[in-house]
C-alpha positions in Angstrom: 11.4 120.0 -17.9 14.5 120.5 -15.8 12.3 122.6 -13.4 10.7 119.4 -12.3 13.1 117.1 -12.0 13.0 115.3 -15.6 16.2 114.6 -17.5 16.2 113.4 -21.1 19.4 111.2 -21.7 19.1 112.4 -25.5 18.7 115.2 -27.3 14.9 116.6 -28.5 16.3 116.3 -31.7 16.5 112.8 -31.7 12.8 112.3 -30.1 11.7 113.9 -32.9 14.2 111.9 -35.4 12.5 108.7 -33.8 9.5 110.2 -34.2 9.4 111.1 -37.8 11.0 107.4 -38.4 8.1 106.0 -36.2 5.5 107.8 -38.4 7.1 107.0 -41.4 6.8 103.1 -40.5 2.6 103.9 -40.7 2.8 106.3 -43.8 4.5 104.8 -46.0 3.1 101.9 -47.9 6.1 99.6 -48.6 7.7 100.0 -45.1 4.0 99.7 -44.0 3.1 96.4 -45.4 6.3 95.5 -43.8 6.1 96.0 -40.7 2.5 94.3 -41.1 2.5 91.0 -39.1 0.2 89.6 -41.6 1.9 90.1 -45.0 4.6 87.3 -43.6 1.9 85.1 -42.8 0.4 84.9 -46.2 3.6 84.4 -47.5 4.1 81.4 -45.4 0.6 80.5 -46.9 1.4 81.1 -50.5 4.5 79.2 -50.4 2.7 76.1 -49.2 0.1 76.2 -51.8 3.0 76.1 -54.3 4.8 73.6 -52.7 0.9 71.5 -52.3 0.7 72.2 -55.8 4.0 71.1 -57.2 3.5 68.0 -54.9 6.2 68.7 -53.4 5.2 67.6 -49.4 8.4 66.8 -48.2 9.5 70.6 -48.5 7.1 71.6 -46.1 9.5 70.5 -43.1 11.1 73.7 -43.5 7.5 75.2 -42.6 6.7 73.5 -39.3 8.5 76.6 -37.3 6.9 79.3 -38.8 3.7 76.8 -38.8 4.2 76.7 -34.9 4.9 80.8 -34.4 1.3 81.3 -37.3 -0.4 79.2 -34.6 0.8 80.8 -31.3 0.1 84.3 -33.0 -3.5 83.2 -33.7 -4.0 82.1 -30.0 -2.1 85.0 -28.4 -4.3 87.8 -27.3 -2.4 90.1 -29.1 -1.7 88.6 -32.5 -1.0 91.9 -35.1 2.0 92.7 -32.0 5.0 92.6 -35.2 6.8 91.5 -32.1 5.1 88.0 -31.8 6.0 87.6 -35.5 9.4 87.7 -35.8 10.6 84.4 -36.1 8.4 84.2 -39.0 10.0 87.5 -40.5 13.3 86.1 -39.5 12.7 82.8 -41.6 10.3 84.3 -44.5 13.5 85.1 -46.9 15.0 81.7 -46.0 11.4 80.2 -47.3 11.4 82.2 -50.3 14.8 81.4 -51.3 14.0 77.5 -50.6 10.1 77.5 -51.5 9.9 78.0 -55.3 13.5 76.3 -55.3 11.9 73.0 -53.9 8.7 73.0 -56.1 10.6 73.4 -59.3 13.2 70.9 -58.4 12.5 67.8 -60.6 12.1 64.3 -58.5 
């Protein structure tokens, strides 16, 4: 490649490092589901249902951001883009913590 012109600022063996890594991402199942847009939307889903369930309403205020991103995602023309998701991802383990906390909390 130097022949032409083309420099690579690293190594080859790191191209194929970020390759493997890359691959890996689509091959293997748990890394797989997450890096799956979707798997943090149904979690945002399941965790309102228990909150629904438990009567617990005013725990959903914690939900209205990912609410908002769920609903941009679903009118952007590229919606399973993991990059459109991340505030969702970001605030999933903050929802888990909070969810299940909230819906057994006694009034």
């Amino acid at each position: 490649m130097q022949e032409i012109g083309i420099h690579h600022v690293l190594d080859v063996k790191y191209t194929k490092l970020f390759a493997e890594v890359w691959y890996l991402s689509m091959t293997a199942l748990l890394v797989k589901c997450l890096c799956t847009p979707g798997i943090y939307t149904w979690i945002v889903m399941l965790l309102t249902i228990m909150l629904i369930k438990y009567k617990k309403i005013s725990g959903l205020i914690l939900f209205v951001p990912s609410y908002v991103n769920i609903i941009v995602c679903l009118a952007s023309p590229l919606a399973d883009a993991i990059r459109y998701e991340l505030p969702a991802v970001a605030s999933v383990p903050l929802l888990i913590v909070h969810g299940p906390e909230l819906s057994l909390r006694p009034e």
